[in-house]
Each structure stands twice: as C-alpha cells, then as structure tokens.
PDB file of N, CA, C and O in Angstrom:
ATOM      1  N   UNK A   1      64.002 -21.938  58.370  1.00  0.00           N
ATOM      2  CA  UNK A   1      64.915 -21.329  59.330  1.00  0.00           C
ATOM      3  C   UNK A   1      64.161 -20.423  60.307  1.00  0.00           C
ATOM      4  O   UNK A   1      64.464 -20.215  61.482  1.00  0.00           O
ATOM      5  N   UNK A   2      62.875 -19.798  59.457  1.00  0.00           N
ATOM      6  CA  UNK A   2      62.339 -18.501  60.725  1.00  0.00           C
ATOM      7  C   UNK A   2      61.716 -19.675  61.597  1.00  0.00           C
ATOM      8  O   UNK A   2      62.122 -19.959  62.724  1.00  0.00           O
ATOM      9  N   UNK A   3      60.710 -20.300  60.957  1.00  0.00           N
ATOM     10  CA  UNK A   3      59.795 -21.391  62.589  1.00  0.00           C
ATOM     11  C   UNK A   3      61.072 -22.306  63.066  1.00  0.00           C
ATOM     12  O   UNK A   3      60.528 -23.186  63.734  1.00  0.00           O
ATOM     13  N   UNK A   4      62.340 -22.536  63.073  1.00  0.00           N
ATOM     14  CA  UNK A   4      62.944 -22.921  63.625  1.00  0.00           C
ATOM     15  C   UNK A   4      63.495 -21.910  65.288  1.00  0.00           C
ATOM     16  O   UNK A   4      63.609 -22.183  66.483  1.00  0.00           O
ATOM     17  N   UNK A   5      63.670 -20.860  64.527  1.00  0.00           N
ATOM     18  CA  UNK A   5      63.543 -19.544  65.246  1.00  0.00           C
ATOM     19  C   UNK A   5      62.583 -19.396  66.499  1.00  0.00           C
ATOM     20  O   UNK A   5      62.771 -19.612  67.696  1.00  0.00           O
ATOM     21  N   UNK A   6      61.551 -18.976  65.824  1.00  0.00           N
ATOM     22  CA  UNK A   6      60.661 -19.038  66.553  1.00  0.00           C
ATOM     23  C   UNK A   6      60.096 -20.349  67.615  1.00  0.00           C
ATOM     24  O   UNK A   6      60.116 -20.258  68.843  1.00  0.00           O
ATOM     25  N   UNK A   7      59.754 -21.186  67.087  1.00  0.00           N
ATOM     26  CA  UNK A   7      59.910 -22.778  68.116  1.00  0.00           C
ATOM     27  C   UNK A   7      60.834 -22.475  69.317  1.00  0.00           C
ATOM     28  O   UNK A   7      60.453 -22.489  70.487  1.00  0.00           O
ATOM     29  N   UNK A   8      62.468 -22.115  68.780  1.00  0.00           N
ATOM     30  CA  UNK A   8      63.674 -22.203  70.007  1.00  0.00           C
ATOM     31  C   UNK A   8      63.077 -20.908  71.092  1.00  0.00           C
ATOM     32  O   UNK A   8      62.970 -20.899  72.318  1.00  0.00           O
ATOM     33  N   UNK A   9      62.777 -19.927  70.123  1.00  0.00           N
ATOM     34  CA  UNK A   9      62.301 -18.236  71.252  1.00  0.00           C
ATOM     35  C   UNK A   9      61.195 -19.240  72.518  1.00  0.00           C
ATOM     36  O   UNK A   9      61.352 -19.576  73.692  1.00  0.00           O
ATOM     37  N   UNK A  10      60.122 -19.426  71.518  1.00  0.00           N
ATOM     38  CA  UNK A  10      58.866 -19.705  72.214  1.00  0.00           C
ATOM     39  C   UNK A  10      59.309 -20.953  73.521  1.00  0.00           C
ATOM     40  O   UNK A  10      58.789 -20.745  74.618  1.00  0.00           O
ATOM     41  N   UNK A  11      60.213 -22.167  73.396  1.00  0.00           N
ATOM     42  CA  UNK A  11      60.916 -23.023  74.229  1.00  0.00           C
ATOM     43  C   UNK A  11      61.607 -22.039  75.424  1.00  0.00           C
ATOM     44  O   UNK A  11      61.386 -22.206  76.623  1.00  0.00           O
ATOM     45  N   UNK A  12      62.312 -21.191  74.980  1.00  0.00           N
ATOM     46  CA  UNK A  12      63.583 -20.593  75.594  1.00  0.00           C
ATOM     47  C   UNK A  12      62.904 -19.541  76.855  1.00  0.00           C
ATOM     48  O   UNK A  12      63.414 -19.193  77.920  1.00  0.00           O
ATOM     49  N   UNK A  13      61.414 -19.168  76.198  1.00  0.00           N
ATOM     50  CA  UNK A  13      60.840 -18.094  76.787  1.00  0.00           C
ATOM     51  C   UNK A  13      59.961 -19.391  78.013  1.00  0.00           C
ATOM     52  O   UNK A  13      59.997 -19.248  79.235  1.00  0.00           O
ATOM     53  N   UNK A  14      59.431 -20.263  77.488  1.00  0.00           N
ATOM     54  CA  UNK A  14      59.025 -21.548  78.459  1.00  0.00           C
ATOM     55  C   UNK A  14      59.586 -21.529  79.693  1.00  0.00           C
ATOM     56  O   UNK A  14      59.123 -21.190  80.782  1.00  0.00           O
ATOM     57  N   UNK A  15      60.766 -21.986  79.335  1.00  0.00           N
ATOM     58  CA  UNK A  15      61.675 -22.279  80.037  1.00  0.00           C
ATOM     59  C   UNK A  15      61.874 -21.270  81.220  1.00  0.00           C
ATOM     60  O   UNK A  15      61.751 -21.492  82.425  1.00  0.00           O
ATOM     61  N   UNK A  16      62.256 -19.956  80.496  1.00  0.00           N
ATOM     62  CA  UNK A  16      62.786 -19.008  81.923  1.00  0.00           C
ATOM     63  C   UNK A  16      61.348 -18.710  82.661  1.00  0.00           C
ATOM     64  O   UNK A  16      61.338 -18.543  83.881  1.00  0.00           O
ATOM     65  N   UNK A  17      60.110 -18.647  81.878  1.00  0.00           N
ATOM     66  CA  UNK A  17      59.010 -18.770  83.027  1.00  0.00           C
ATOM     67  C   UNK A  17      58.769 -20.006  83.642  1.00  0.00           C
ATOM     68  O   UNK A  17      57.988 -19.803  84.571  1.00  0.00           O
ATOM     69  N   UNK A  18      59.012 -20.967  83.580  1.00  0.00           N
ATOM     70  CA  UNK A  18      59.651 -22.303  84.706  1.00  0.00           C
ATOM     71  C   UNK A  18      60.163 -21.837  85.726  1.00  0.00           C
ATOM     72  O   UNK A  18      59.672 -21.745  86.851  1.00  0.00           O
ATOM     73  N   UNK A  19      61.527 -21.420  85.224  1.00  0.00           N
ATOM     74  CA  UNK A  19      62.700 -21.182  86.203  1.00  0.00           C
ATOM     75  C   UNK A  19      62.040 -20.189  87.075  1.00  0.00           C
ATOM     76  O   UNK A  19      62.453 -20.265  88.232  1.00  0.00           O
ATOM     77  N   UNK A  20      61.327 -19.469  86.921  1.00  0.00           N
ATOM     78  CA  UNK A  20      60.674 -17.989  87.633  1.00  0.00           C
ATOM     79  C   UNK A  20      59.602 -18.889  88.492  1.00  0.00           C
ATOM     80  O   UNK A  20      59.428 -18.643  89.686  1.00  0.00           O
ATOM     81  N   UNK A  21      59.244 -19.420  88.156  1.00  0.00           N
ATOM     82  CA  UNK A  21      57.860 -20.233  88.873  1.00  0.00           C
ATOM     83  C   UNK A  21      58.644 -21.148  89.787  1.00  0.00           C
ATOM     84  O   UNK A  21      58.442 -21.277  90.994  1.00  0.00           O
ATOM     85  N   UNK A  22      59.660 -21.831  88.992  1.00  0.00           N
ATOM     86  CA  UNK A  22      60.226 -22.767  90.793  1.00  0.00           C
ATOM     87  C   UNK A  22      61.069 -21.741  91.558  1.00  0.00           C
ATOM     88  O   UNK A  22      61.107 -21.979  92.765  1.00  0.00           O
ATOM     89  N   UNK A  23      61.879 -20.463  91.089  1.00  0.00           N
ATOM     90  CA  UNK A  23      62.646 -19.898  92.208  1.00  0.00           C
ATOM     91  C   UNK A  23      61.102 -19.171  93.688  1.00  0.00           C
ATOM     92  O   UNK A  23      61.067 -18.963  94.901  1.00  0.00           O
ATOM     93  N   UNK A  24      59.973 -19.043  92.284  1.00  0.00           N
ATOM     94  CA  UNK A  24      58.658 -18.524  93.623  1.00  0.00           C
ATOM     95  C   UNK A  24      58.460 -19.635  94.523  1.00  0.00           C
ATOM     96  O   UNK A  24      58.269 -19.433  95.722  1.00  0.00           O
ATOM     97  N   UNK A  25      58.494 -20.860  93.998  1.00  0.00           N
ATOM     98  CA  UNK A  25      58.167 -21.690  94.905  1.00  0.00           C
ATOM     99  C   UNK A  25      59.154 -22.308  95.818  1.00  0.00           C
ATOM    100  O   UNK A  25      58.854 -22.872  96.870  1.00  0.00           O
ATOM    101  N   UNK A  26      60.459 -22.153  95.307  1.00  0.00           N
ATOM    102  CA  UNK A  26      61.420 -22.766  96.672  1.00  0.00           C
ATOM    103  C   UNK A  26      61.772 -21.035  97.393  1.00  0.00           C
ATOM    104  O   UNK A  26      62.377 -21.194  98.453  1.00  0.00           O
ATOM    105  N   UNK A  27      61.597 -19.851  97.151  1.00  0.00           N
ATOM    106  CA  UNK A  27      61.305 -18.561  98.203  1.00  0.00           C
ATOM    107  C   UNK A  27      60.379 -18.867  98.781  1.00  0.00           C
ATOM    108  O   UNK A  27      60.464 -18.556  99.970  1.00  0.00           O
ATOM    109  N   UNK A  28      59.187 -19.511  98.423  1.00  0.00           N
ATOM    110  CA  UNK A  28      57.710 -19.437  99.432  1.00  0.00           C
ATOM    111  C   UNK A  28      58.126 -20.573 100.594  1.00  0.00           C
ATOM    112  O   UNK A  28      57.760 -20.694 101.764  1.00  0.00           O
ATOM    113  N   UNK A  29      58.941 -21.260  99.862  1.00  0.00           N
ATOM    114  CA  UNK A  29      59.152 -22.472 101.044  1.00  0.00           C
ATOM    115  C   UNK A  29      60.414 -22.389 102.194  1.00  0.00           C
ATOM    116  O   UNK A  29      60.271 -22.914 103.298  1.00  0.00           O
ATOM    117  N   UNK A  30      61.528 -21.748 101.851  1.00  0.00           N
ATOM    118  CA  UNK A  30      62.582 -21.622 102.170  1.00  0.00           C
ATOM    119  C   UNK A  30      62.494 -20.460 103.541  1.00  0.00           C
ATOM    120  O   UNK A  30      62.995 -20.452 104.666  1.00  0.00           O
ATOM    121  N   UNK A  31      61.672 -19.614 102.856  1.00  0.00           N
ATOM    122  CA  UNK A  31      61.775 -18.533 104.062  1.00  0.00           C
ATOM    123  C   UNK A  31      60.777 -18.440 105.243  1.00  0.00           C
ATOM    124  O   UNK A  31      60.992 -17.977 106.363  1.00  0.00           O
ATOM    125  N   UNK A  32      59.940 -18.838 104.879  1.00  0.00           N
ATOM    126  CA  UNK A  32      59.093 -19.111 106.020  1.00  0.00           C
ATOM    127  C   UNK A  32      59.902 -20.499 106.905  1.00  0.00           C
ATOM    128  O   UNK A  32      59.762 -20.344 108.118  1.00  0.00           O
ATOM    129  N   UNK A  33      60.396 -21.302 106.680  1.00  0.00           N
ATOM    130  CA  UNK A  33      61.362 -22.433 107.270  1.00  0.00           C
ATOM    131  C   UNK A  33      62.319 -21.630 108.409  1.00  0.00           C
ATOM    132  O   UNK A  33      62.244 -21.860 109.615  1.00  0.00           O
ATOM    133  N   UNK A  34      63.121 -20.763 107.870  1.00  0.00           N
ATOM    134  CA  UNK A  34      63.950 -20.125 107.712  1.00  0.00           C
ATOM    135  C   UNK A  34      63.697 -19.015 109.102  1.00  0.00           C
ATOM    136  O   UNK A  34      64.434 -18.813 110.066  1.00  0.00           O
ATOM    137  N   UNK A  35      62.833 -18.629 108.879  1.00  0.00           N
ATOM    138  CA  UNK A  35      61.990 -17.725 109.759  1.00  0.00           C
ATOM    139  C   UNK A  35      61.686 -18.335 111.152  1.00  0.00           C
ATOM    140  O   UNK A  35      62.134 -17.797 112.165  1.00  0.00           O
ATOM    141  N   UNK A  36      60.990 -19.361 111.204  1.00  0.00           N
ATOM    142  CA  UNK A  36      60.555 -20.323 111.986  1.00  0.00           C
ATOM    143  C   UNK A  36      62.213 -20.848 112.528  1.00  0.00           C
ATOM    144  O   UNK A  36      62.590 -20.482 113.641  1.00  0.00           O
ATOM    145  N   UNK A  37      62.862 -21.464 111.902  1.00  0.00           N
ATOM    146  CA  UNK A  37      64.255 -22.144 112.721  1.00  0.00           C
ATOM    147  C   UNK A  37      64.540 -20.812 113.216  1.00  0.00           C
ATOM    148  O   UNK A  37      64.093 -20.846 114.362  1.00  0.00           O
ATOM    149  N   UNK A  38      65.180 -19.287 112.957  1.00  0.00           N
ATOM    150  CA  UNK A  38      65.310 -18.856 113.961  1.00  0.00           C
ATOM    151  C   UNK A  38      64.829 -18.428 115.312  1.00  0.00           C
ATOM    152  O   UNK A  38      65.379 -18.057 116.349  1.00  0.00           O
ATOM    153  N   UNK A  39      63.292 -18.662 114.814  1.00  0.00           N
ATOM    154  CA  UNK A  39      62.181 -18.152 116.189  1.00  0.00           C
ATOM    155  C   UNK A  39      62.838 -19.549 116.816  1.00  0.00           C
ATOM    156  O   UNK A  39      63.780 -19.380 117.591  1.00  0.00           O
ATOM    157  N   UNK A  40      62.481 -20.703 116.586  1.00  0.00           N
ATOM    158  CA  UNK A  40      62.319 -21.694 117.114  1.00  0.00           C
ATOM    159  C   UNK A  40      64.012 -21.909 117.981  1.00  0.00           C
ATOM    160  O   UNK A  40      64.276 -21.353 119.047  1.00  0.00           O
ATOM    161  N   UNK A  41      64.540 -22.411 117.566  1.00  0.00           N
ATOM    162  CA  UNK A  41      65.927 -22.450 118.050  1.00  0.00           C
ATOM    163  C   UNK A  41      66.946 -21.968 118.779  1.00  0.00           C
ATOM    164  O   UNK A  41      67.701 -22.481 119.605  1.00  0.00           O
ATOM    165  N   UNK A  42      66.774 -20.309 118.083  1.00  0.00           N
ATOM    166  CA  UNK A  42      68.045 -19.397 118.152  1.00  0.00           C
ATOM    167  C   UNK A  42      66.652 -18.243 119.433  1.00  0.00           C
ATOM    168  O   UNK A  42      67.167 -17.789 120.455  1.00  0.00           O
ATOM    169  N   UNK A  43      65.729 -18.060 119.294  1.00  0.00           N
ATOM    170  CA  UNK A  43      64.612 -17.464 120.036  1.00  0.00           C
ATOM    171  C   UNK A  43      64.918 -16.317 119.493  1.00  0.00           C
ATOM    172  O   UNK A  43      64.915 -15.530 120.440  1.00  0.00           O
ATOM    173  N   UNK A  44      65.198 -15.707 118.474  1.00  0.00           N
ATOM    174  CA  UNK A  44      65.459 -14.612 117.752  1.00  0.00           C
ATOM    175  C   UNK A  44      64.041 -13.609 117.046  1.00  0.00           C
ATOM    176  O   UNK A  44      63.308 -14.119 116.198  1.00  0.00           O
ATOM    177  N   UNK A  45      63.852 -12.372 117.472  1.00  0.00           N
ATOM    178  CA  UNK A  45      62.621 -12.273 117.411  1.00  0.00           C
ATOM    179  C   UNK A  45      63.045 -11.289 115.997  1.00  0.00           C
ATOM    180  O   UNK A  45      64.068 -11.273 115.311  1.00  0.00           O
ATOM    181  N   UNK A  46      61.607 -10.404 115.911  1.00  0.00           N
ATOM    182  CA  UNK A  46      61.750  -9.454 114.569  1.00  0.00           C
ATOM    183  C   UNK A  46      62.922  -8.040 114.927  1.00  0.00           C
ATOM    184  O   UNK A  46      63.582  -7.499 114.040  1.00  0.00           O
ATOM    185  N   UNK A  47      62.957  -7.745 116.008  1.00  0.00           N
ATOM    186  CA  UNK A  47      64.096  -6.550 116.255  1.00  0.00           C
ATOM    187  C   UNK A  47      65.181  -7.286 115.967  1.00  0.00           C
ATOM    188  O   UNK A  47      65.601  -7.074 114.829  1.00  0.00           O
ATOM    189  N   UNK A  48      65.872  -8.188 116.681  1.00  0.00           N
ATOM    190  CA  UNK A  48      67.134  -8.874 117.071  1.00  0.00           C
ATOM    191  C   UNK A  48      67.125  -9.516 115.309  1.00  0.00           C
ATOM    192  O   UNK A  48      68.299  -9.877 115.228  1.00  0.00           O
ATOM    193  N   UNK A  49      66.675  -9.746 114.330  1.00  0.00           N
ATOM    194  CA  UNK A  49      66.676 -10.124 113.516  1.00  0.00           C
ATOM    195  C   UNK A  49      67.059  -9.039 112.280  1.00  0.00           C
ATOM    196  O   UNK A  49      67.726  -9.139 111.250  1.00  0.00           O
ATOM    197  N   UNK A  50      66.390  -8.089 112.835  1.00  0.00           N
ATOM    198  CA  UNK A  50      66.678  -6.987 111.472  1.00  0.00           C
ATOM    199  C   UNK A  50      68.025  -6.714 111.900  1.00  0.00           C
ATOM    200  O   UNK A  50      68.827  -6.624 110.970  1.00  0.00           O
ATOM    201  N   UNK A  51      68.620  -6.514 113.394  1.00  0.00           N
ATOM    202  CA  UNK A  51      69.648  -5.880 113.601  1.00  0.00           C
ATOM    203  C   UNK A  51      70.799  -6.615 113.173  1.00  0.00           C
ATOM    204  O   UNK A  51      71.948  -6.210 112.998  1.00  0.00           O
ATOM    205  N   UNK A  52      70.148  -8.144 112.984  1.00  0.00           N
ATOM    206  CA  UNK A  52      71.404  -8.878 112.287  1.00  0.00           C
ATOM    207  C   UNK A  52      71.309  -8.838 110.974  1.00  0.00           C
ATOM    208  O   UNK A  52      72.334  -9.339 110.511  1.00  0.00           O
ATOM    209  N   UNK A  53      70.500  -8.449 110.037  1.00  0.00           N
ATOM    210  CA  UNK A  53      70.779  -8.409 109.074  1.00  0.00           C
ATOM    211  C   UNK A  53      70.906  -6.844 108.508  1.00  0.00           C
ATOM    212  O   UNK A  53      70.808  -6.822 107.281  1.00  0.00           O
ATOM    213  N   UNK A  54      71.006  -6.166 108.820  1.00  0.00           N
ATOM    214  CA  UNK A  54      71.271  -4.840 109.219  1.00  0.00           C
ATOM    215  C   UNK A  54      72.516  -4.374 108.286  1.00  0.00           C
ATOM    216  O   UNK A  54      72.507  -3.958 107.128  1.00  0.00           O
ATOM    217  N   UNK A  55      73.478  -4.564 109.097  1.00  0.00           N
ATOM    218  CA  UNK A  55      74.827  -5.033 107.904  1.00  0.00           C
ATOM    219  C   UNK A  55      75.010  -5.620 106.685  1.00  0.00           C
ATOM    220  O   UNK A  55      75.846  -5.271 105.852  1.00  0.00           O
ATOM    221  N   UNK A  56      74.077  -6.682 106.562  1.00  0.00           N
ATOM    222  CA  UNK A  56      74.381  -7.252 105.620  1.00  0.00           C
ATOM    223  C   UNK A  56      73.708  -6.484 103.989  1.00  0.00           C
ATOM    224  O   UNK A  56      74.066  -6.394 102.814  1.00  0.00           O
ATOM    225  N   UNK A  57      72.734  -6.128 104.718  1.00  0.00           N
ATOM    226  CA  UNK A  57      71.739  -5.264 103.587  1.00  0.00           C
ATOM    227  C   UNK A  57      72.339  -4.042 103.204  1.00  0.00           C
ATOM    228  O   UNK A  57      72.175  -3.584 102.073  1.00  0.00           O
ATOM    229  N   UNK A  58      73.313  -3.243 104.436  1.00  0.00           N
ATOM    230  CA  UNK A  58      73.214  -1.706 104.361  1.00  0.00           C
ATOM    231  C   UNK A  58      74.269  -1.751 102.664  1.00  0.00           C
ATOM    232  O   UNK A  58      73.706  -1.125 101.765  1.00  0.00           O
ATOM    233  N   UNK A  59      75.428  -2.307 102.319  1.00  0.00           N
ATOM    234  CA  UNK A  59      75.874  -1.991 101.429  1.00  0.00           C
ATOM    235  C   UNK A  59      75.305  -2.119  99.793  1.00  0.00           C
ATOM    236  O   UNK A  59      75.876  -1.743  98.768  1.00  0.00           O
ATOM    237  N   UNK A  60      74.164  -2.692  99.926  1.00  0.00           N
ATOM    238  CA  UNK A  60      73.365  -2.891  98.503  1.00  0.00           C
ATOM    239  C   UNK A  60      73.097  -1.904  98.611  1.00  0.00           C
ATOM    240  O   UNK A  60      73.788  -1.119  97.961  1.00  0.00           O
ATOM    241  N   UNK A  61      72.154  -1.403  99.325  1.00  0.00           N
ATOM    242  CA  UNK A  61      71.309   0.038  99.911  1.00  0.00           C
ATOM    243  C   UNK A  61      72.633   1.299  99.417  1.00  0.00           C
ATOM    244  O   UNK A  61      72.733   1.978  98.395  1.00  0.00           O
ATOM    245  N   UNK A  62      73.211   1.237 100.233  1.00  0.00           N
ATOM    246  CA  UNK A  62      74.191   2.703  99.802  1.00  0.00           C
ATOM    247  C   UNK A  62      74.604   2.310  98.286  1.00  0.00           C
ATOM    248  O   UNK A  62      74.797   3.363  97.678  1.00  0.00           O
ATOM    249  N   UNK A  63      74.802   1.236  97.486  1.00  0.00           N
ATOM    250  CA  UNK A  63      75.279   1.144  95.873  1.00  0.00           C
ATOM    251  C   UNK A  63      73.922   1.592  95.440  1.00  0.00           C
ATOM    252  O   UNK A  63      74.181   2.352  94.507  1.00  0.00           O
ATOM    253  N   UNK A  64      72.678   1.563  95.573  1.00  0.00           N
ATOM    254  CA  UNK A  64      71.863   2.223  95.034  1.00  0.00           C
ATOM    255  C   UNK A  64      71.431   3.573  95.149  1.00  0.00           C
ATOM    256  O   UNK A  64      71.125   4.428  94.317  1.00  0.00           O
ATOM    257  N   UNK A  65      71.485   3.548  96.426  1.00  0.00           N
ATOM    258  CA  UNK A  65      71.094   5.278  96.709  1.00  0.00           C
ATOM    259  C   UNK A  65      72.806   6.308  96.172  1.00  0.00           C
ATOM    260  O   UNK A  65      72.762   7.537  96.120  1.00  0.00           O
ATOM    261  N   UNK A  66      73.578   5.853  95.977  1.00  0.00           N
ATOM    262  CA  UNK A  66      75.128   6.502  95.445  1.00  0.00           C
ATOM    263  C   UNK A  66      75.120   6.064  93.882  1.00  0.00           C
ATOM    264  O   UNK A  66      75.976   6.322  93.035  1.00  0.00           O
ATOM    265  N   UNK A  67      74.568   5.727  93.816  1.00  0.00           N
ATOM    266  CA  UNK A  67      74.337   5.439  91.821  1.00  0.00           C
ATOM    267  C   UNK A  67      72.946   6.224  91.177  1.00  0.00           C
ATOM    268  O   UNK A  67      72.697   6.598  90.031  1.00  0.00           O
ATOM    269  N   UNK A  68      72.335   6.279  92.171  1.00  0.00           N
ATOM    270  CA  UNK A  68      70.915   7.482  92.086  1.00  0.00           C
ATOM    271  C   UNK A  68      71.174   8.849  92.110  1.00  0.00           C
ATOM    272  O   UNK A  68      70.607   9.733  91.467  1.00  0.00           O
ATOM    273  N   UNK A  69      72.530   8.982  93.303  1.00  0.00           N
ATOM    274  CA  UNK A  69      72.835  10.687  93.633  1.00  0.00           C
ATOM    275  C   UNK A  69      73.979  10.682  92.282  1.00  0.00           C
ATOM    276  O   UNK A  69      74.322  11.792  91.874  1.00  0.00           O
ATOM    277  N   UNK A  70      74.488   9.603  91.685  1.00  0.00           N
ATOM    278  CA  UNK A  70      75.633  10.433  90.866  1.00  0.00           C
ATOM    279  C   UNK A  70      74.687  10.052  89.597  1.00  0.00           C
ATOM    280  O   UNK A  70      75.076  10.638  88.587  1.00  0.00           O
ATOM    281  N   UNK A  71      73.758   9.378  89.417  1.00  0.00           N
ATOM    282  CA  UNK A  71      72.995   9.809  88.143  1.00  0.00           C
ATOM    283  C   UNK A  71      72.428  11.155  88.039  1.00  0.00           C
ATOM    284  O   UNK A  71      72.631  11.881  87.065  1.00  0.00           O
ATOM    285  N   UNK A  72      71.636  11.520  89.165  1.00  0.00           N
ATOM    286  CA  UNK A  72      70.955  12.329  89.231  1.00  0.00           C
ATOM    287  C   UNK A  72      71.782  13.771  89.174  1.00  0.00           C
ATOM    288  O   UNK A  72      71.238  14.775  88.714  1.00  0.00           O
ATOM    289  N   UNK A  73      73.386  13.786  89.771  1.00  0.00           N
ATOM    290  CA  UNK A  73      74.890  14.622  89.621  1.00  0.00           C
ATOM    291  C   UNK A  73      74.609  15.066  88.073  1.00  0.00           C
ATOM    292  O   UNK A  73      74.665  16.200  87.597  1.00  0.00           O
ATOM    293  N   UNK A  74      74.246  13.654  87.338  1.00  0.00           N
ATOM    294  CA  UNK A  74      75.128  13.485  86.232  1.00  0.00           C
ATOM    295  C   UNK A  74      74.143  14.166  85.047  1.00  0.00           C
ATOM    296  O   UNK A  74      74.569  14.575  83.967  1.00  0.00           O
ATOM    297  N   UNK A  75      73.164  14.189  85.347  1.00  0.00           N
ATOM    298  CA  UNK A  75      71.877  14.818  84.725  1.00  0.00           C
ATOM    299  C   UNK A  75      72.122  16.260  84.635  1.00  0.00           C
ATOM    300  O   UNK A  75      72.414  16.813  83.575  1.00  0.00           O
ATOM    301  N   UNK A  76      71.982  16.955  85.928  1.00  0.00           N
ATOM    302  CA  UNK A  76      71.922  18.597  86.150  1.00  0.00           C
ATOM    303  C   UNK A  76      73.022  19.123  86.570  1.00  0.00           C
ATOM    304  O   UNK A  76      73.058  20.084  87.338  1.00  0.00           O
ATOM    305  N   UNK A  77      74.311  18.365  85.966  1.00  0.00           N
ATOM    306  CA  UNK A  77      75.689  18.843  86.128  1.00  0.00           C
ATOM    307  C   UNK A  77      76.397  19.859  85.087  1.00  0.00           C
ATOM    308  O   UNK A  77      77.556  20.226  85.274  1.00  0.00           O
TER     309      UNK A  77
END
C-alpha cells in the first residue's frame, strides 16, 4: 500500500511539473504573438498599450494592496 503511495505522489508530482513546463511554453509563445499582432495591426505602441490595460489590472492591484492594509490593520490593532 505505501509504494503504491508513493509511485501515485511521485506520477502526480510528474505530472504538475509537465503542466508547469507546457503553461511556460505556450506563455513564451502566446505573448510575444500577441505583442507583435498589436504592434502590427492595431499600430498600438507600449504607452497606448499599458493605458489599455490599465483597467483591467488596477482591480487585482487594489485586492492586494487592501488585503495587505487590513492584514497589516489586523496585526497592530
């Protein structure tokens, strides 16, 4: 039962370093593509680009920095 155990860990642990190795390799490929179709197409440079994604980022950003200030509340309160 334990090397049955162990076999499935050692597979299971395989596995998610796979999965980690192809998500690096379809990011290495995807965004540079990605990058390029908007230069290319849309003529969208690095300003006009952050400003569009600007929005989209700011609310991750404030859930972290507002989960930092009420940990940090929550510490020396």
């Amino acid at each position: 039962m334990d090397q049955t155990l162990r076999t499935r860990q050692k597979r299971d642990f395989f596995l998610f370093i796979l999965a980690g190795a192809f998500l690096g390799f379809y990011t290495g490929l995807y965004e540079p593509t990605f990058n390029n179709y908007l230069s290319d197409i849309f003529n969208i440079g690095e300003v006009a680009r952050g400003a569009l994604e600007f929005p989209r980022e700011l609310p991750g950003f404030l859930v972290v920095f507002f989960m930092g200030l009420l940990i940090f509340y929550q510490m020396f309160a």
